[in-house]
C-alpha positions as CSV (number, residue, x, y, z in Angstrom):
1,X,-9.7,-5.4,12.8
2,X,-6.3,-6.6,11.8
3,X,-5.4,-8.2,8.4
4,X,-2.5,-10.7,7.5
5,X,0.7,-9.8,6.6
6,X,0.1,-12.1,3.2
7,X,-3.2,-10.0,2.6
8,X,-1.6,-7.0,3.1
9,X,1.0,-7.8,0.2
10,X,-1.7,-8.9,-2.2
11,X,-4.2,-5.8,-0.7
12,X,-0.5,-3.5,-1.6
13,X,0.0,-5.5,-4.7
14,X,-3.0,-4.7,-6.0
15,X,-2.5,-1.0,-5.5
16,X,0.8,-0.8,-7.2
17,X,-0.7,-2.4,-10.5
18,X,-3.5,0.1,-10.1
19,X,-1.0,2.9,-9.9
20,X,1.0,1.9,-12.6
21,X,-1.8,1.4,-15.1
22,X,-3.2,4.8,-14.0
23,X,0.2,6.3,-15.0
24,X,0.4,4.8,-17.8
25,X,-2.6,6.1,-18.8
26,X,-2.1,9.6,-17.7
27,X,1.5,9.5,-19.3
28,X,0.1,9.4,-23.0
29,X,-3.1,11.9,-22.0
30,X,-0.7,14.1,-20.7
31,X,2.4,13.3,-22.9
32,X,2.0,11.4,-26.0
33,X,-1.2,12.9,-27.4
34,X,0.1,16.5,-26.9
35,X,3.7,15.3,-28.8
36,X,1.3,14.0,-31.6
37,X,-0.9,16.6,-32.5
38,X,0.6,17.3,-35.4
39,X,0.1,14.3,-36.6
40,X,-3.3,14.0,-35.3
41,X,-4.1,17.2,-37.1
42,X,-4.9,15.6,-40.3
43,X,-7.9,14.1,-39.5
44,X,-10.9,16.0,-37.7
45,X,-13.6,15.5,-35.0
46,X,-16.9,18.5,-35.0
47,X,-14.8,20.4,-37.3
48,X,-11.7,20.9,-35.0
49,X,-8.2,19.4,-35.9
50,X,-8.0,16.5,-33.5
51,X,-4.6,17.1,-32.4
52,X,-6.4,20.5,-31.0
53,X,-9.4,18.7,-29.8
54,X,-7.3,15.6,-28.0
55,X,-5.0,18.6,-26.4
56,X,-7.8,20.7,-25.0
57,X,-11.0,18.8,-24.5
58,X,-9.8,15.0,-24.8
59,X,-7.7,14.9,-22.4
60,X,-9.5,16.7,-20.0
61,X,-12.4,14.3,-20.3
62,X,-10.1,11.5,-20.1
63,X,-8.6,12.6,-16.9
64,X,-11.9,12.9,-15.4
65,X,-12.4,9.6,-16.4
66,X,-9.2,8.3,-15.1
67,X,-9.7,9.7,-11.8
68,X,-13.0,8.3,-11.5
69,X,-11.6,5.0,-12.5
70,X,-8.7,5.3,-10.1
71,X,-11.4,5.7,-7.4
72,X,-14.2,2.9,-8.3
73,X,-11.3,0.5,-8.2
74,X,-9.7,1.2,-5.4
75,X,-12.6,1.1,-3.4
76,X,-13.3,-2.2,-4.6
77,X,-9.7,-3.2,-3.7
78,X,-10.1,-2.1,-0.3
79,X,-13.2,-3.9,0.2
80,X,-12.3,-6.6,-1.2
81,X,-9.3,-6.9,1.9
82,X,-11.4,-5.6,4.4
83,X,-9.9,-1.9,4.6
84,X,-12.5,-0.2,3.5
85,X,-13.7,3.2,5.2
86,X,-17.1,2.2,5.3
């Protein structure tokens, strides 16, 4: 099945938006919280410094979460224009 060339640009517009939100995203996980966790050290979370529980635990769960994300809309995008692998 072939798609339009217009739903093509919305189906690749969509997926640029979704890429730069997800960066966005991953940019302060990986980048911002780490620069800050001095900062963040003054106020805990079960009895760890956050800065030290953002840098090692946080972020990991909110990568997780970002890749899942990443992949629940995306699929929905591709569906939505007909590309979908299923």
């Amino acid at each position: 099945m072939s798609i339009s060339a217009d739903a093509v640009d919305r189906h690749w517009e969509k997926t640029r938006n979704l890429t730069i939100l997800v960066l966005a995203v991953w940019f302060v996980l990986a980048i911002v919280v780490p620069w800050l966790a001095n900062a963040l050290n003054s106020m805990t979370f079960l009895g760890f410094p956050l800065g030290y529980y953002m840098c090692v635990q946080g972020s990991l769960i909110g990568f997780v979460v970002l890749i899942w994300f990443q992949n629940w809309r995306q699929d929905a995008i591709d569906e939505e224009f007909g590309v979908s692998d299923e």
